[in-house]
C-alpha positions as CSV (number, residue, x, y, z in Angstrom):
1,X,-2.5,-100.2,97.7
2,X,-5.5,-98.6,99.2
3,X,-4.9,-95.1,100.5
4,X,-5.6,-95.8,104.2
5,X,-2.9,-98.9,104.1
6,X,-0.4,-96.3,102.2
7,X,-0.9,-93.7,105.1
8,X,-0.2,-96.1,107.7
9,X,3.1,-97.4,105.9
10,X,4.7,-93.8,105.8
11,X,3.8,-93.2,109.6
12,X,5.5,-96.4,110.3
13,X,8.3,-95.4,108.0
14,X,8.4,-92.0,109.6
15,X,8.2,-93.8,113.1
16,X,11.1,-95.9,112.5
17,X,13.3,-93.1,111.5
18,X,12.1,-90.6,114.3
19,X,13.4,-93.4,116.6
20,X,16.2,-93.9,114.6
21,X,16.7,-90.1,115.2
22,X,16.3,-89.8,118.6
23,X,19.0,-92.7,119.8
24,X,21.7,-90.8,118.4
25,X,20.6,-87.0,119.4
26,X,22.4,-86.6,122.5
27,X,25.5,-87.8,120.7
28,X,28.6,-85.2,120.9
29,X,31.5,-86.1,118.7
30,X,34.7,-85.6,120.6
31,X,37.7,-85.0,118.4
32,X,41.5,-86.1,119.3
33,X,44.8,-84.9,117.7
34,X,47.2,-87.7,117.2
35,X,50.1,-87.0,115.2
36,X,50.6,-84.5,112.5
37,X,47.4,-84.4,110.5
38,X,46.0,-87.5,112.0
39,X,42.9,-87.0,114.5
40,X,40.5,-89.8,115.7
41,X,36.9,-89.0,116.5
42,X,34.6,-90.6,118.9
43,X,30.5,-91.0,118.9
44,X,28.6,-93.9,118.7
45,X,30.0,-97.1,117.1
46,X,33.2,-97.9,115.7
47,X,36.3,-94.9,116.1
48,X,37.0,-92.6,113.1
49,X,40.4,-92.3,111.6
50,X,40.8,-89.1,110.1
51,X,43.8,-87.4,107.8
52,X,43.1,-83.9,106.8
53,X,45.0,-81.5,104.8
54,X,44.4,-79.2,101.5
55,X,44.5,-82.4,99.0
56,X,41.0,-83.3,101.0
57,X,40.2,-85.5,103.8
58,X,40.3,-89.2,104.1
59,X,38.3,-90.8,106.7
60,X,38.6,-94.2,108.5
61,X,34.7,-95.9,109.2
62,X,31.7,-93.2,109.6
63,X,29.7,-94.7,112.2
64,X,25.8,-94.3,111.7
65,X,24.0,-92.4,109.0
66,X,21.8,-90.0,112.0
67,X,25.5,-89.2,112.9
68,X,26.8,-87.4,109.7
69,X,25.9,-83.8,109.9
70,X,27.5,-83.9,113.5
71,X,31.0,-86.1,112.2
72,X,30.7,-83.4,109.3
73,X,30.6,-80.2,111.5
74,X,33.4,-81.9,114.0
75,X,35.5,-82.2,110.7
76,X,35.0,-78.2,110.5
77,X,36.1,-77.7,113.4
78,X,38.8,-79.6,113.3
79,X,40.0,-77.7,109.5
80,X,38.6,-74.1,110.4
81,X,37.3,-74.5,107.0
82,X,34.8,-76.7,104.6
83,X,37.5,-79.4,103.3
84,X,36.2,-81.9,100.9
85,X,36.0,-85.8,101.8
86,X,37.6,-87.5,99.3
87,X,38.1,-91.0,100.4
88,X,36.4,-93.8,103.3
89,X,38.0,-96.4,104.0
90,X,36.0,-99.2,105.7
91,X,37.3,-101.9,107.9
92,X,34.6,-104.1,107.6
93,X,31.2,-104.0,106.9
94,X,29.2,-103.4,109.9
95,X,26.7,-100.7,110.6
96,X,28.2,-98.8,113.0
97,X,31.2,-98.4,110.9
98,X,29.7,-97.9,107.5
99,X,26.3,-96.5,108.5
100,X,27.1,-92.6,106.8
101,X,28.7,-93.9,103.3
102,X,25.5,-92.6,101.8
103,X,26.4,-89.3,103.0
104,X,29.5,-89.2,102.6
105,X,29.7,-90.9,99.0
106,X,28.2,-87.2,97.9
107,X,31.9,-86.2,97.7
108,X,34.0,-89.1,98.6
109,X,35.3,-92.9,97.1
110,X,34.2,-95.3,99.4
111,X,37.0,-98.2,99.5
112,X,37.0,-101.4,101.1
113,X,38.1,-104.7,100.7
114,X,35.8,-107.1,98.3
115,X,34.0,-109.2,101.0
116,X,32.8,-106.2,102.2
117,X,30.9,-104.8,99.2
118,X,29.4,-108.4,98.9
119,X,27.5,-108.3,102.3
120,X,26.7,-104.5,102.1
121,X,25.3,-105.4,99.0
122,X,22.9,-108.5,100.3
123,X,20.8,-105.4,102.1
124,X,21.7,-102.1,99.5
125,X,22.1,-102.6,95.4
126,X,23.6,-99.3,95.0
127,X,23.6,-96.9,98.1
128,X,26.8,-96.2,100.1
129,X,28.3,-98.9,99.0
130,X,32.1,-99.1,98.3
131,X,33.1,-98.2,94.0
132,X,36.9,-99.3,94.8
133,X,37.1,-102.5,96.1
134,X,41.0,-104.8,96.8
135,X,41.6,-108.2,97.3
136,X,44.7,-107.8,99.5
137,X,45.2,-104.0,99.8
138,X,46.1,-100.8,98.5
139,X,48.1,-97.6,98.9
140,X,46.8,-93.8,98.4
141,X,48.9,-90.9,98.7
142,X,47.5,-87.5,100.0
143,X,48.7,-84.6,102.2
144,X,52.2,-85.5,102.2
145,X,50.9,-88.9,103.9
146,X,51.8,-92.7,102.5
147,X,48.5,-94.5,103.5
148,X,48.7,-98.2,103.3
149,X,45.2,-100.4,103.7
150,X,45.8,-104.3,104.1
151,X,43.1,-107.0,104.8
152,X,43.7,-109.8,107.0
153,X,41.6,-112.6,106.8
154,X,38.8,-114.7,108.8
155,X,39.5,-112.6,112.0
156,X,36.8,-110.0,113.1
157,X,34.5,-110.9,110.0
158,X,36.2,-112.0,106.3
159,X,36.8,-108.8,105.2
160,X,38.6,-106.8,107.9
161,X,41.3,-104.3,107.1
162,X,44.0,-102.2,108.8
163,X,45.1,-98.4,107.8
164,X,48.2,-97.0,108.4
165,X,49.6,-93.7,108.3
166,X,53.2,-93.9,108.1
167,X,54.8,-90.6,108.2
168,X,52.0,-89.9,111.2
169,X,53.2,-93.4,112.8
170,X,49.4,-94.0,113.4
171,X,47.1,-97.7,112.9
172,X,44.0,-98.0,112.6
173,X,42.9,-101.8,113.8
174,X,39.4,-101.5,112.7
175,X,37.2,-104.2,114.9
176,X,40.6,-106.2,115.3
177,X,41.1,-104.8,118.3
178,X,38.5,-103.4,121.3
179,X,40.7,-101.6,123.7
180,X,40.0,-103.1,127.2
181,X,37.2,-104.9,126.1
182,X,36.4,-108.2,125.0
183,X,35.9,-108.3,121.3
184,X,32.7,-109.4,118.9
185,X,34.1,-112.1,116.5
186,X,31.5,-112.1,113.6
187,X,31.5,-116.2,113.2
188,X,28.6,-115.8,110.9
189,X,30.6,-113.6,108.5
190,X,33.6,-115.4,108.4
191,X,35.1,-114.6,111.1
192,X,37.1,-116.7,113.5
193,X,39.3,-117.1,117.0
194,X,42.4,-118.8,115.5
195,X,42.4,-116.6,112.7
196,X,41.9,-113.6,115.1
197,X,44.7,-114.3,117.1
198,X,46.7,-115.0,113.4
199,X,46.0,-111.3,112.7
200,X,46.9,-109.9,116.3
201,X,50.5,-111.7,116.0
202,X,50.4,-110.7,113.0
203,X,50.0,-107.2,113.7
204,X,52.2,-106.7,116.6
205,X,55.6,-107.7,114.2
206,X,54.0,-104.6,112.4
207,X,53.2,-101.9,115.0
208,X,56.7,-100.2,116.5
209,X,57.4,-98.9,120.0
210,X,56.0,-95.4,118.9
211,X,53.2,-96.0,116.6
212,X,49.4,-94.7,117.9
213,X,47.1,-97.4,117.7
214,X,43.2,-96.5,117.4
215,X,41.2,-99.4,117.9
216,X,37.1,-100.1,116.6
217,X,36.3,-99.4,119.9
218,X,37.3,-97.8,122.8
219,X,40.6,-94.9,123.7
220,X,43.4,-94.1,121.4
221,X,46.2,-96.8,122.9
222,X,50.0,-97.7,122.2
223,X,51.9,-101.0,121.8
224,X,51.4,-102.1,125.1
225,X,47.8,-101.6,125.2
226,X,47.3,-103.6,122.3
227,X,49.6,-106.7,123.7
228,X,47.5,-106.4,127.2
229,X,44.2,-107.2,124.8
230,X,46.5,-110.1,123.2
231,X,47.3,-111.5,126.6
232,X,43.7,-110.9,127.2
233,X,42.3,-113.3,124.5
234,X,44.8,-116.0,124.5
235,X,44.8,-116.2,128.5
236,X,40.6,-116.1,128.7
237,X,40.9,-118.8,125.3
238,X,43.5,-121.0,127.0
239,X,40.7,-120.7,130.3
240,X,37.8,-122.2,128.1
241,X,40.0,-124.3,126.5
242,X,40.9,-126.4,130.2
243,X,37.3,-126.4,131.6
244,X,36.2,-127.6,128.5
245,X,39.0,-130.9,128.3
246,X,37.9,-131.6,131.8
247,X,34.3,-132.1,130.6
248,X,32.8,-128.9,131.4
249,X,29.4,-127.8,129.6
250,X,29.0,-124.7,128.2
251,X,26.6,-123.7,131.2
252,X,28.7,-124.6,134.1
253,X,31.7,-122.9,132.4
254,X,29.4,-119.6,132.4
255,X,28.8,-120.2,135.7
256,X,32.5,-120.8,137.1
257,X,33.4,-117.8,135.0
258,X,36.5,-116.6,133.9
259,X,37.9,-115.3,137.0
260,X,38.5,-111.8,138.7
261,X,41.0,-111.0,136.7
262,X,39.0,-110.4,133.1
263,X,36.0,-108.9,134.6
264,X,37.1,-105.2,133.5
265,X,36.8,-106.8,130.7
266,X,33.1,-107.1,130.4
267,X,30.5,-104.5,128.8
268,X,27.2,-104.2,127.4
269,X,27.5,-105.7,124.3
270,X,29.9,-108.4,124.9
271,X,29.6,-109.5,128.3
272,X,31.9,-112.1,130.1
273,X,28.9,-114.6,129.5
274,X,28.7,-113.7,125.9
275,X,32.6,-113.6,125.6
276,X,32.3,-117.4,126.9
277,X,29.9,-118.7,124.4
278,X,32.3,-117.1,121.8
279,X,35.2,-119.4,122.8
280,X,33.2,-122.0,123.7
281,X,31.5,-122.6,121.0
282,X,34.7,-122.0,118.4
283,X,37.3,-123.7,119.6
């Protein structure tokens, strides 16, 4: 490579990462006590579970990689002191939930369920991925906690798993569940609307009157929030499901809409239009 063509590649590579950079400077990481040692934290993609104590701490998805230093002083914070990491646990394999493994893998195991290292590794051979991998779950035990990981199948993407805290009466749902929003189904990566809704019936047997429920995205919720999104999705689906008997095309169904009702619903990345396409294309 000439030198002028290898001076030009590093200012594009520097480019890209200054930009990278400055999306995610004005981030703040807001940190919430749940229940005993359990916190979430909030930044920019998917929520963080979090479990601290003196055994180390196990976190729950760590958002992007320009993120870490702040999810890492928030985690100060939060234990007045420098505790080691010593687990992640993804849900799935999306960016903006596995985006500081890298960073994090320094000190901590990076688990997940098979599917996931599979797709992570399509773009990385070897960096951030997860070294302990399940087929249907797992259960750790730290701080006095019981923490049981379970994968559920062909719902948000195919490799989607819940974490739950069960002294601390705490779920994480991972991307199974967008609080008052309508959800992203990853079609392309095995995900899918009947077996979404599978997994959210599923679920609900599971979840009692007093469990904490954080979702992938959006507040810290309860029981009842979570069965208002599974009204939400089987309600809008059922919607689609009528125009589309009657002869509907996809088009004039955007158009008509789903009614007044659902438009809360709506937000920038999946809009009521986009929410549509979703069911009408997969079901």
């Amino acid at each position: 490579m000439k030198p002028s063509s290898l001076f030009f590649l590093i200012i594009s590579l520097f480019s890209v990462q200054t930009l990278a950079d400055d999306r995610f400077k004005d981030v703040q990481i807001k940190v919430q006590h749940i229940n005993l040692n359990v916190y979430v934290l909030y930044g920019a993609g998917g929520n963080i579970g979090v479990l601290v104590g003196t055994e180390g701490m196990l976190l729950i998805d760590d958002q992007f990689e320009p993120l870490a230093p702040k999810i890492e002083k928030a985690l100060i914070n939060v234990t007045k002191q420098k505790q080691k990491i010593k687990y992640v646990v993804n849900t799935h394999y999306h960016g903006d939930h596995t985006g500081s493994n890298n960073y994090f893998a320094k000190s901590a195991s990076i688990l997940a369920h098979e599917n996931v290292r599979k797709r992570m590794s399509v773009k990385s051979k070897d960096s951030g991925l997860p070294v302990i991998t399940y087929e249907d779950g797992i259960k750790l035990h730290l701080n006095q906690e019981r923490i049981h990981v379970k994968h559920l199948a062909a719902g948000h993407t195919d490799g989607d798993s819940v974490v739950y805290f069960e002294k601390a009466n705490v779920w994480h749902f991972g991307d199974l569940f967008f609080e008052s929003r309508f959800p992203f189904i990853d079609v392309k990566s095995g995900g899918s609307i009947e077996g979404y809704i599978t997994n959210l019936n599923a679920l609900l047997k599971k979840v009692n009157d007093d469990a904490k429920i954080i979702p992938g995205h959006g507040k810290l919720t309860d029981k009842n929030g979570f069965k208002r999104f599974i009204e939400m999705i089987k309600s809008t689906k059922n919607i689609i499901v009528e125009k589309k008997r009657s002869g509907m095309t996809k088009q004039q169904v955007i158009e008509s809409g789903l009614g007044e009702q659902w438009k809360v619903w709506d937000w920038s990345f999946i809009t009521e239009q986009r929410w549509i396409e979703t069911l009408y294309d997969n079901i």
